[in-house]
BADO-950006 format. One record per residue (C-alpha): y, z, x; residue number from 1. Coordinates in Angstrom, 3 decimals. Layout:
N
SITE        y        z        x kolkol
SITE        Y        Z        X    NUM
...
***
This chain:
481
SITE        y        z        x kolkol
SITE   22.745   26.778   -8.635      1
SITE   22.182   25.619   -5.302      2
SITE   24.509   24.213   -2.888      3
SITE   24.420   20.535   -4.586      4
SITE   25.434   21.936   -7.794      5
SITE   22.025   21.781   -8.946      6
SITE   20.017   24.162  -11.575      7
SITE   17.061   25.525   -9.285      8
SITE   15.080   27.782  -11.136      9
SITE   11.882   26.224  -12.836     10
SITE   11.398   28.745  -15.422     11
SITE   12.703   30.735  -18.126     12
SITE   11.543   33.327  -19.813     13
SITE   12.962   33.838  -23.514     14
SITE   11.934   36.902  -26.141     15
SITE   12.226   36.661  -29.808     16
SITE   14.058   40.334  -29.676     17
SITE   16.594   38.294  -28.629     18
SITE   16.691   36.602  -31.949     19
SITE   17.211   39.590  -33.463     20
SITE   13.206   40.008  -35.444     21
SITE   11.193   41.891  -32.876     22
SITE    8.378   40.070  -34.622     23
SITE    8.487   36.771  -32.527     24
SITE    6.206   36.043  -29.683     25
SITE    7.614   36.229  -26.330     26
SITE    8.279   32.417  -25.024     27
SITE    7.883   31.083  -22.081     28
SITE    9.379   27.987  -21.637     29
SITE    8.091   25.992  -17.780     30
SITE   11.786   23.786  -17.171     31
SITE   10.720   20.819  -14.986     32
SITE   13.325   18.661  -13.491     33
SITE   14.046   15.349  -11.992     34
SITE   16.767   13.878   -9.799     35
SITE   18.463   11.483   -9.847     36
SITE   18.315   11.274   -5.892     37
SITE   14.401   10.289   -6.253     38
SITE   15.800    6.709   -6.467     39
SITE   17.213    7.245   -3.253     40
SITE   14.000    8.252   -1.114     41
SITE   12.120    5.599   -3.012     42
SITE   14.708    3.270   -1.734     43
SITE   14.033    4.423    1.967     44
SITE   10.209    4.193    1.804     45
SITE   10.588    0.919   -0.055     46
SITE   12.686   -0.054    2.323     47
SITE   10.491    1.161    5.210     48
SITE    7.210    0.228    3.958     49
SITE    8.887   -3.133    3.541     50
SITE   10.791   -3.309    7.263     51
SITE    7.233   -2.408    8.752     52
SITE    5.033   -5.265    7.349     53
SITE    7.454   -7.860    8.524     54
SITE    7.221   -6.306   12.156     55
SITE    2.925   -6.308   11.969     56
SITE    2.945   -9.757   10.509     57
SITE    6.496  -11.481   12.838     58
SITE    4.422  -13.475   15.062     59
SITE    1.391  -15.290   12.817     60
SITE    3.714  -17.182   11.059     61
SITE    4.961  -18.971   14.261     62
SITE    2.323  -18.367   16.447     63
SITE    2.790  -21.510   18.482     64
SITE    6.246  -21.183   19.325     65
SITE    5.178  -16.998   20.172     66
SITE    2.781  -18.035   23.156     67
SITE    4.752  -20.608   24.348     68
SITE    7.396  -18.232   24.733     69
SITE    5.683  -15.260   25.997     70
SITE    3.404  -17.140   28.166     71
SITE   -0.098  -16.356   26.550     72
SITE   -2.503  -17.796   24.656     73
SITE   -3.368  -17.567   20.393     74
SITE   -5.806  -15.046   21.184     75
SITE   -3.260  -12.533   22.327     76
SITE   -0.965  -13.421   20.295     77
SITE   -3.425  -12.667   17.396     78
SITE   -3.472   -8.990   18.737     79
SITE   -0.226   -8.786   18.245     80
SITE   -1.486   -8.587   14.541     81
SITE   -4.805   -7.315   14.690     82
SITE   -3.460   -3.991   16.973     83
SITE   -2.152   -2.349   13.821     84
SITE   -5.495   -2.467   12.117     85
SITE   -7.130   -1.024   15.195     86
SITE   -4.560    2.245   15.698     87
SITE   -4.581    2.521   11.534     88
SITE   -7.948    3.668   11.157     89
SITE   -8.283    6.382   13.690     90
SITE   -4.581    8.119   13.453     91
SITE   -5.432    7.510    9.079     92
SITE   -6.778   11.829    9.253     93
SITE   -4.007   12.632   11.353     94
SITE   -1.568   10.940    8.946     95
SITE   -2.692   12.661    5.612     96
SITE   -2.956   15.688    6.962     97
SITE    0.389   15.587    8.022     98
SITE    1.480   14.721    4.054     99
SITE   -0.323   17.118    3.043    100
SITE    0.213   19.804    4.982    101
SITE    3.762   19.673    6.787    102
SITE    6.226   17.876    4.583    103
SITE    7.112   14.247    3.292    104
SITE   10.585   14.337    5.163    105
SITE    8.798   14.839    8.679    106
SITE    6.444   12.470    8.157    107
SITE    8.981    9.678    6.819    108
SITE   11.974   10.037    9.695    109
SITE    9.006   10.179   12.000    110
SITE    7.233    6.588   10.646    111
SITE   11.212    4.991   10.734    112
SITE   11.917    6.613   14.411    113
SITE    8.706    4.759   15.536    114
SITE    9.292    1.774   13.738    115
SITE   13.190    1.065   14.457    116
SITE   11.821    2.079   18.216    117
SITE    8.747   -0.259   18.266    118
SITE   11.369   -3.005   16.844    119
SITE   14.038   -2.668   19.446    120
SITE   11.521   -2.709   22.127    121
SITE   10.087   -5.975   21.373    122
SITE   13.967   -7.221   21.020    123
SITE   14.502   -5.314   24.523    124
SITE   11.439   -6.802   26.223    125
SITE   12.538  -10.692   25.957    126
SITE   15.431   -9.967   27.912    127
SITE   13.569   -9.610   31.570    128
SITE   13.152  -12.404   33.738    129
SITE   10.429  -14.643   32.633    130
SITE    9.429  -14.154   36.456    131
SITE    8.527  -10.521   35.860    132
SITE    6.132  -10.773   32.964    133
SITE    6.980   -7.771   31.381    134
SITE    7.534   -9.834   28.236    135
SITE    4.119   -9.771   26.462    136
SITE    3.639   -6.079   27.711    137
SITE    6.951   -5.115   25.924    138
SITE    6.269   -7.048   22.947    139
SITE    2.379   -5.079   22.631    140
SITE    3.889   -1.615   23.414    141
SITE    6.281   -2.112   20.321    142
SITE    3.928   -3.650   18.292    143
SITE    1.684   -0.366   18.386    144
SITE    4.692    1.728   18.254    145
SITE    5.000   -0.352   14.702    146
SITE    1.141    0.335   14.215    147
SITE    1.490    3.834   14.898    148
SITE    4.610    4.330   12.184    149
SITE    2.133    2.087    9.525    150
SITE    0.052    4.821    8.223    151
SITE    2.616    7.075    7.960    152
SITE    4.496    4.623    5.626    153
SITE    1.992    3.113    3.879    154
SITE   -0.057    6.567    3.212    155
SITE    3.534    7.830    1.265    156
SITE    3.595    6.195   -2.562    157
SITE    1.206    9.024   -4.036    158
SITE    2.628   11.815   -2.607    159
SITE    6.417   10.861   -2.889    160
SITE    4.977    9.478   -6.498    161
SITE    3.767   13.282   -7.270    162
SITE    6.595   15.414   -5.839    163
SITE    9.351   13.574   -6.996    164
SITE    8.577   11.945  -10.075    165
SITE    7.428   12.938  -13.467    166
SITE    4.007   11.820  -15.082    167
SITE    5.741    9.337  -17.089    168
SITE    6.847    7.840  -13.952    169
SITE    4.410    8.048  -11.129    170
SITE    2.414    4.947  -11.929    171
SITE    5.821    2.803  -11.913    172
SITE    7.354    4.644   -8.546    173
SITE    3.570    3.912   -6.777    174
SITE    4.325    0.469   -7.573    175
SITE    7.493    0.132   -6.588    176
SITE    6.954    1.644   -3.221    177
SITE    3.304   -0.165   -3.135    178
SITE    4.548   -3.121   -3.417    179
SITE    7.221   -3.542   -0.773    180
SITE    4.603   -3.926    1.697    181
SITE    3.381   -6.983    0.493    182
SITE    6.955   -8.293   -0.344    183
SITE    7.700   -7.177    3.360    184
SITE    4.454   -9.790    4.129    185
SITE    6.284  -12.707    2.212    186
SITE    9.333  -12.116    3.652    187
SITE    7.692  -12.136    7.383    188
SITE    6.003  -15.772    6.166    189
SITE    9.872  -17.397    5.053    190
SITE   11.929  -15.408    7.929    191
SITE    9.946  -16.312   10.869    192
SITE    9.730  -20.021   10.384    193
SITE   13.178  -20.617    9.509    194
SITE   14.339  -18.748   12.514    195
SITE   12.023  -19.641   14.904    196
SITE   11.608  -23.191   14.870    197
SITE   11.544  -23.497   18.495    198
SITE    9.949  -20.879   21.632    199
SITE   13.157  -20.400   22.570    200
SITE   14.854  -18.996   19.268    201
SITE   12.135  -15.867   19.237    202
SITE   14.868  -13.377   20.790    203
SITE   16.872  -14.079   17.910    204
SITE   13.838  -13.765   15.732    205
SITE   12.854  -10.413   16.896    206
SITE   16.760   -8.907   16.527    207
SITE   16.175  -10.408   13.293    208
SITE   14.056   -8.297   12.342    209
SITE   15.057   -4.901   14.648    210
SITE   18.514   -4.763   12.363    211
SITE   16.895   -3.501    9.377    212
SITE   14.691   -1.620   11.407    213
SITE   17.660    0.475   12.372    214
SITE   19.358    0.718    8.996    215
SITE   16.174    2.203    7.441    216
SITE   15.737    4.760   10.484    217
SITE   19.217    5.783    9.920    218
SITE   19.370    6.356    5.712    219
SITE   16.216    8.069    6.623    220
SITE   17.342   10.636    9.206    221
SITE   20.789   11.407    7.169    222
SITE   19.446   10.743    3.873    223
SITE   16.696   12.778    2.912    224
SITE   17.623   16.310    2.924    225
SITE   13.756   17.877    1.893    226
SITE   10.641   16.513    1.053    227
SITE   10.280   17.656   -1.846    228
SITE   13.268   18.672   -4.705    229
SITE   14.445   22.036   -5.279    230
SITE   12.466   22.168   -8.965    231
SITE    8.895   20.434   -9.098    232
SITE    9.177   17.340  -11.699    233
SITE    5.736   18.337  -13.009    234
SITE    3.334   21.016  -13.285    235
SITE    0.798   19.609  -10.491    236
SITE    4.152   18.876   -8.554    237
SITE    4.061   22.807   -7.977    238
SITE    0.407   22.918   -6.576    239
SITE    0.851   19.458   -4.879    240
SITE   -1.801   19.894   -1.578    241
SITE   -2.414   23.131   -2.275    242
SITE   -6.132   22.272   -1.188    243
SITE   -6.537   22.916    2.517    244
SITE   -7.141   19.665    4.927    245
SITE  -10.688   19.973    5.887    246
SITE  -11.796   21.642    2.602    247
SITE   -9.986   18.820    0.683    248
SITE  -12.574   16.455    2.540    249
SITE  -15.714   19.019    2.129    250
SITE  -14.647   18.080   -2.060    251
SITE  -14.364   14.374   -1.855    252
SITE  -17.416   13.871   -0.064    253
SITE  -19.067   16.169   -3.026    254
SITE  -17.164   14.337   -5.886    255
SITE  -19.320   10.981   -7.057    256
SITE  -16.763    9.533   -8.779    257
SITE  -14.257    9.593   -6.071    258
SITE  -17.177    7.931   -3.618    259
SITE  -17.762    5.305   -5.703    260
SITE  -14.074    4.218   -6.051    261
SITE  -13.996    4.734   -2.000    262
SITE  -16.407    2.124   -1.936    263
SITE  -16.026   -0.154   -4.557    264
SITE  -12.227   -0.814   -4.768    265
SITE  -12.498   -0.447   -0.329    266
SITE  -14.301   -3.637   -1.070    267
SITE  -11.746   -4.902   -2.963    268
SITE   -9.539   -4.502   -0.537    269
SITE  -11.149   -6.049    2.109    270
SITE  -11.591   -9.006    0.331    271
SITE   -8.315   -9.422   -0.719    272
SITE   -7.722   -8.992    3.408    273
SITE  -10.316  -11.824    3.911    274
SITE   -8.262  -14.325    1.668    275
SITE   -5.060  -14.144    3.647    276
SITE   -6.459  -13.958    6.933    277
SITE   -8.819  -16.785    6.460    278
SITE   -7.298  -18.574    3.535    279
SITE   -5.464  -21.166    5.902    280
SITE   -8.505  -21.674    7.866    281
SITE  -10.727  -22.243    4.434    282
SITE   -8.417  -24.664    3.252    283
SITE   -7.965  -27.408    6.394    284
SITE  -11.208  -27.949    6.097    285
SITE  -10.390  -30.125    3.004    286
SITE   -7.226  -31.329    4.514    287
SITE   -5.438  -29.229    2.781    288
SITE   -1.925  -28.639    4.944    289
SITE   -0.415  -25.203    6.835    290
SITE    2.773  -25.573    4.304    291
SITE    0.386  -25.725    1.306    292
SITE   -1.570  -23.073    2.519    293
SITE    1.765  -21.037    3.055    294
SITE    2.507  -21.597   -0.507    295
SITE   -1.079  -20.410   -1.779    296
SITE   -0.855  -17.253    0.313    297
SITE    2.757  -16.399   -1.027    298
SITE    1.790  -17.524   -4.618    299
SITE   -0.866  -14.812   -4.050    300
SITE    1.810  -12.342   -3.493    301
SITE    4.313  -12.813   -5.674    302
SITE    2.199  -12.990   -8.732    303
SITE    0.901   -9.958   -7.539    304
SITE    3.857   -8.502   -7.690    305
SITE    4.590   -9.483  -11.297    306
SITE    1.482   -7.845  -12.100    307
SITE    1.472   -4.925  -10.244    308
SITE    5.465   -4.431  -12.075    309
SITE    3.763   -5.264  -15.779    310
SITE    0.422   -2.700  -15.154    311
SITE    2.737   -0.069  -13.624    312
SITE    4.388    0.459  -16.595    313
SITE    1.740   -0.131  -19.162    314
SITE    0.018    2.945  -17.111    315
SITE    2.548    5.125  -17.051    316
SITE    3.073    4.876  -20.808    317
SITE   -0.896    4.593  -21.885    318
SITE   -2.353    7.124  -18.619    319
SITE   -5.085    4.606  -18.936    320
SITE   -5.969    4.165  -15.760    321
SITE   -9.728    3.336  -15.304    322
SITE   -9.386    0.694  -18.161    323
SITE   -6.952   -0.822  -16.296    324
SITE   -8.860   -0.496  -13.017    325
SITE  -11.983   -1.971  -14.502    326
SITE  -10.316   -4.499  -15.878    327
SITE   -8.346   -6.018  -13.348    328
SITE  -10.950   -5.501  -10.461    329
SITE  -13.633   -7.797  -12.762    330
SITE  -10.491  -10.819  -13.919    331
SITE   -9.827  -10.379   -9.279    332
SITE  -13.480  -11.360   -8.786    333
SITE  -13.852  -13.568  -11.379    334
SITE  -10.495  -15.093   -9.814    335
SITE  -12.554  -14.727   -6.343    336
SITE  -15.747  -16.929   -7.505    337
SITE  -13.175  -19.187   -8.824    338
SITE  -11.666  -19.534   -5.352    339
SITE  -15.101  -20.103   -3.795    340
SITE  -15.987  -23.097   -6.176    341
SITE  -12.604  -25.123   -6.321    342
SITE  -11.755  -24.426   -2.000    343
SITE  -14.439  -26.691   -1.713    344
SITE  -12.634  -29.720   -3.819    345
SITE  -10.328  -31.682   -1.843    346
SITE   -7.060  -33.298   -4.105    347
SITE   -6.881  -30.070   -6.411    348
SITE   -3.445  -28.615   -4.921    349
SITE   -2.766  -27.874   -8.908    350
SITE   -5.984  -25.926   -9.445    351
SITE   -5.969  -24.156   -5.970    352
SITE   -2.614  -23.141   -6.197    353
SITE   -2.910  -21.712   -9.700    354
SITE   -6.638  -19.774   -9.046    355
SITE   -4.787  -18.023   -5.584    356
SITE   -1.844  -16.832   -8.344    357
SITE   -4.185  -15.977  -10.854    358
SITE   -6.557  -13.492   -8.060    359
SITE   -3.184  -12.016   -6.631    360
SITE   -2.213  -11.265  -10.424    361
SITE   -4.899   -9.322  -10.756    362
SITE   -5.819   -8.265   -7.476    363
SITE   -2.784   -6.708   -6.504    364
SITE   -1.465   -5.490   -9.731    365
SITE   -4.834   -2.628   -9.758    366
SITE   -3.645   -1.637   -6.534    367
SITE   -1.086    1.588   -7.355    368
SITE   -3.399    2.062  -10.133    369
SITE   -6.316    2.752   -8.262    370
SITE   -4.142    4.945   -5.548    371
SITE   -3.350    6.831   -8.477    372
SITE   -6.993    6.654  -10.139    373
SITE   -8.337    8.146   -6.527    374
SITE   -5.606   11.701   -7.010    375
SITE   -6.529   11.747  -10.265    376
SITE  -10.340   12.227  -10.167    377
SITE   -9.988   13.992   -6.854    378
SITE   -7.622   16.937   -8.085    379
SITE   -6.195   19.408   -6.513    380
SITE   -6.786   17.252   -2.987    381
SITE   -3.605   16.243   -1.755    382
SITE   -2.748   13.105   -2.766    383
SITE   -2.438   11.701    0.606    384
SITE   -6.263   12.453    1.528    385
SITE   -7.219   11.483   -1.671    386
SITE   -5.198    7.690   -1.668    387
SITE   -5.531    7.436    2.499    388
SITE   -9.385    7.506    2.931    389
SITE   -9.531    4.745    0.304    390
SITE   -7.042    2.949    2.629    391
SITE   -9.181    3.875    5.497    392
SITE  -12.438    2.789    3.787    393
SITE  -10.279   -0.994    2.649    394
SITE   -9.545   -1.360    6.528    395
SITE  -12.983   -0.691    7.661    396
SITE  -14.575   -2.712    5.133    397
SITE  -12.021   -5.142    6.162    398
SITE  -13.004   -5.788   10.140    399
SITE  -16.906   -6.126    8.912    400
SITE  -16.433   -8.396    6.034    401
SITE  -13.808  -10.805    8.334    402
SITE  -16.327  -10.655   11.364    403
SITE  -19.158  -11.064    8.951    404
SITE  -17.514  -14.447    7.372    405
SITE  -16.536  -15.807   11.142    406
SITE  -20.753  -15.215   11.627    407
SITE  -21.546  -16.964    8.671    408
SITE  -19.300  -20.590    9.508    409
SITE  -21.032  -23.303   11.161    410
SITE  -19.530  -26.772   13.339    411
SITE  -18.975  -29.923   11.222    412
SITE  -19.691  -32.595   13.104    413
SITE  -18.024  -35.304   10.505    414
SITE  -15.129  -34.029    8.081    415
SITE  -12.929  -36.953    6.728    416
SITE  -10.067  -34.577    4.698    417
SITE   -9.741  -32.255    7.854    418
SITE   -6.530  -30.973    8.903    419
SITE   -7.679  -27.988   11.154    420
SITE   -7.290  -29.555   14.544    421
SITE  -10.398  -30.132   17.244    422
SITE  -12.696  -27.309   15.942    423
SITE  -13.632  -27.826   11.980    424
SITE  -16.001  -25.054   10.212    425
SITE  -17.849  -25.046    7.433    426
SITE  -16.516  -21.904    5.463    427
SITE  -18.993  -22.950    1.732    428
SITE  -21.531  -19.817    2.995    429
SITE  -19.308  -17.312    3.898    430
SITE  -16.734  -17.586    1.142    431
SITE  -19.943  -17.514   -1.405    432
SITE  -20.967  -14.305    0.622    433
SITE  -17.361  -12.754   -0.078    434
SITE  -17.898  -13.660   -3.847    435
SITE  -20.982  -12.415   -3.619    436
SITE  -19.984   -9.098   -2.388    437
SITE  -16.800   -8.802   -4.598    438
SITE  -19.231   -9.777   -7.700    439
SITE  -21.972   -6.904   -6.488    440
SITE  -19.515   -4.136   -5.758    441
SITE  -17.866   -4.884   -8.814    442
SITE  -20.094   -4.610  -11.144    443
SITE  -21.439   -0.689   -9.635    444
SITE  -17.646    0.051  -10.407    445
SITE  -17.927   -1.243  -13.930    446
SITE  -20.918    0.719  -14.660    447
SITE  -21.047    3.597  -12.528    448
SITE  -17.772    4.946  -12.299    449
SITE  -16.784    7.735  -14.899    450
SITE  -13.796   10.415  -14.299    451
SITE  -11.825   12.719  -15.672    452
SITE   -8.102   13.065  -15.087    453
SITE   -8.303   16.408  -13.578    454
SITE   -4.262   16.308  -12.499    455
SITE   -3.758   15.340  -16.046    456
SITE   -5.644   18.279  -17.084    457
SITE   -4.261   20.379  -15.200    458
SITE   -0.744   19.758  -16.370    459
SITE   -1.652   20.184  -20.264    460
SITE   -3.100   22.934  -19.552    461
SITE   -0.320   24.730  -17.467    462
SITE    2.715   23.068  -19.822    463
SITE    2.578   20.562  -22.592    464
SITE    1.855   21.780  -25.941    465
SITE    1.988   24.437  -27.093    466
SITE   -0.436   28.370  -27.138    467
SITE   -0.530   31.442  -27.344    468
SITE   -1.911   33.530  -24.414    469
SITE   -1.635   37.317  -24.253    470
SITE    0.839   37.023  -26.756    471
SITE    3.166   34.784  -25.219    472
SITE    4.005   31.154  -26.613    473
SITE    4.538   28.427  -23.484    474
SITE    6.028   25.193  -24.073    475
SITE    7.550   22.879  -21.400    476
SITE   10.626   20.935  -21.020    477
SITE   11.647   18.012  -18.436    478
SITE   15.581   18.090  -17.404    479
SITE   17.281   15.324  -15.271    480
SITE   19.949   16.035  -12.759    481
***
């Protein structure tokens, strides 16, 4: 027992002379075990991973009333936004190799230290003199304190997902803890309106927001005792990262089914990226309105969510998890050509609004599936190189397709429906570009991608069923406490 009152030891060893007929294999029976305090840490990372996207995405909502009050123009307060994306991509090696090779505790208190710290700071900053300008400064320095906590958060679903819960749960608890970011996104779209309706309210706004900041950092630091329980919940639970850093990456870049889901779902990514940054823009053009807009974008989401809930569990129960990735990527780009054909109608709120839920349905509901696809064809790489380089390769595909759309958009000289202000673009190239590329990297997925489920594998093989080796009969058994 350990100090909790909990059973420790793994495994068991039980003879047949026991039994009394000397006859009987020896049996070895592997004891996994769950507990019940799993909930807990996927609370905190929820929680966290949740807290974080509403401090990257406070100021778009209400950018306006954000450079009025700190005194600069859109363009900086668009960094405000775009600085996480810059400090994700280079600290993204530093970040898995901390999950994989320190411990899921260290890495956790440190991503809710730096965000409750990049959240007070921005709260702090507002309070100098205007006279000073140390405002915007302030407000930047937590902002990348915030970046620098993201990919320590958002890297965490597989690898809490593998140490703490057992395969008939890791699909669902990748969801779960997947998903918060984007309901942290929605939240940051309601909150920051309704508070900040005028310049002068965005103090309050930012407290707002540094509360929960605080709460998290705190059930983090006194919550979560280890990073990983006492007994492993699974057989790959006990080998979890047992693949060294840089030799973990020497594999990937040899395994061809792994590349091609680096590449093709990146893609995905990045266009789902390139529908909520631009989505707003896109629509004006038809004089479509910001609120309507608002509503596509968190239409998007919360179907997404729904779906993401609904696949979770269907993969959990049926481990099918390329079907399901094929699948939903090709109904997401179908969903993405539809978007492309009826953006371009003006008067179809009804048809707009129903093709953004339908490619967020889709779209996001693959997501935790394909995190979990990428540990699965990668195994024994720890699950945060594995599921963080396809992050990585989502962000970098990300800046080139958003950069590559803004390329592609030409003046309009005469639009009659516009509602985008002075300057009006013509987005019918570049968002046929994005289907385009969705359509293209789609379809290599669907017919070049082919894996085994080597953690799968590797847990029949180690406990379920049952055989005889050297004499000896294993069989397995899962325990809660």
């Amino acid at each position: 027992m350990d100090a909790g009152g909990e059973t420790t030891s793994d495994i068991r060893t039980v003879y047949g002379a026991v039994s009394g007929n000397p006859n009987l294999n020896p049996t070895r029976l592997l004891c996994f075990k769950v507990y019940k305090r799993r909930w807990f840490v996927l609370l905190v990372l929820c929680l966290l991973n949740c807290s974080n996207a509403t401090i990257w995405l406070t100021f778009a909502p209400v950018a306006d009333q954000s450079g009025q009050y700190l005194k600069v123009s859109l363009e900086d307060i668009n960094w405000l936004s775009l600085v996480f994306m810059v400090v994700a991509i280079p600290l993204s090696f530093g970040t898995t190799w901390m999950l994989d090779t320190l411990s899921l505790r260290i890495t956790l208190i440190l991503g809710s230290w730096l965000n409750m710290l990049g959240a007070l700071l921005r709260f702090l900053g507002t309070l100098p003199p205007a006279q000073l300008k140390l405002q915007f400064p302030a407000v930047m320095l937590g902002q990348t304190l915030g970046a620098l906590a993201q990919p320590l958060i958002i890297f965490t679903p597989t690898k809490l997902a593998a140490l703490w819960f057992p395969d008939s749960q890791r699909a669902t608890a990748n969801m779960i803890a997947s998903m918060s970011n984007p309901l942290g996104i929605l939240l940051a779209n309601i909150i920051s309106p309704v508070i900040a309706k005028t310049s002068a309210q965005i103090p309050k706004l930012l407290l707002a927001y540094a509360v929960p900041a605080c709460i998290t950092c705190l059930l983090a630091t006194v919550g979560i005792w280890s990073g990983k329980p006492p007994a492993p919940p699974s057989a790959s639970a006990e080998t979890s990262g047992s693949e060294p850093f840089i030799q973990g990456l020497k594999l990937l870049l040899k395994n061809k089914p792994y590349l091609i889901l680096l590449l093709c779902f990146g893609s995905g990514i990045a266009v789902f990226t390139c529908f909520s940054t631009l989505l707003e823009q896109i629509l004006c053009v038809k004089g479509y309105s910001n609120d309507f807009a608002g509503l596509c974008g968190a239409l998007f989401i919360i179907f997404g969510i729904v779906g993401a809930g609904a696949v979770g569990v269907y993969v959990d129960k049926t481990k099918k998890f390329t079907e399901v990735t094929k699948i939903g990527l090709s109904l997401s780009t179908l969903s993405c050509i539809a978007f492309s054909v009826v953006s371009l109608m003006p008067h179809q709120k009804v048809v707009v609004a129903a093709v953004s839920s339908l490619f967020g349905f889709f779209g996001f509901s693959i997501y935790p599936i394909a995190m979990e696809l990428s540990v699965e064809s990668s195994y024994p790489v720890g699950e945060a190189t594995s599921a963080g380089l396809i992050f990585v390769s989502g962000q970098v595909q990300s800046v080139i397709y958003i950069l590559l759309l803004q390329a592609l958009t030409k003046p309009i000289t005469e639009s009659p429906f516009s509602t985008c202000g002075d300057t009006v673009l013509s987005w019918k190239v570049p968002i046929m570009v994005m289907a385009g590329l969705s359509s293209v990297f789609t379809c290599c997925f669907l017919v070049f991608f082919q894996t085994r489920y080597r953690r799968l594998e590797a847990e029949e093989q180690a406990a379920y069923g049952t055989r005889e080796n050297n004499d000896t009969t294993t069989s397995y058994q899962i325990v809660e406490n």
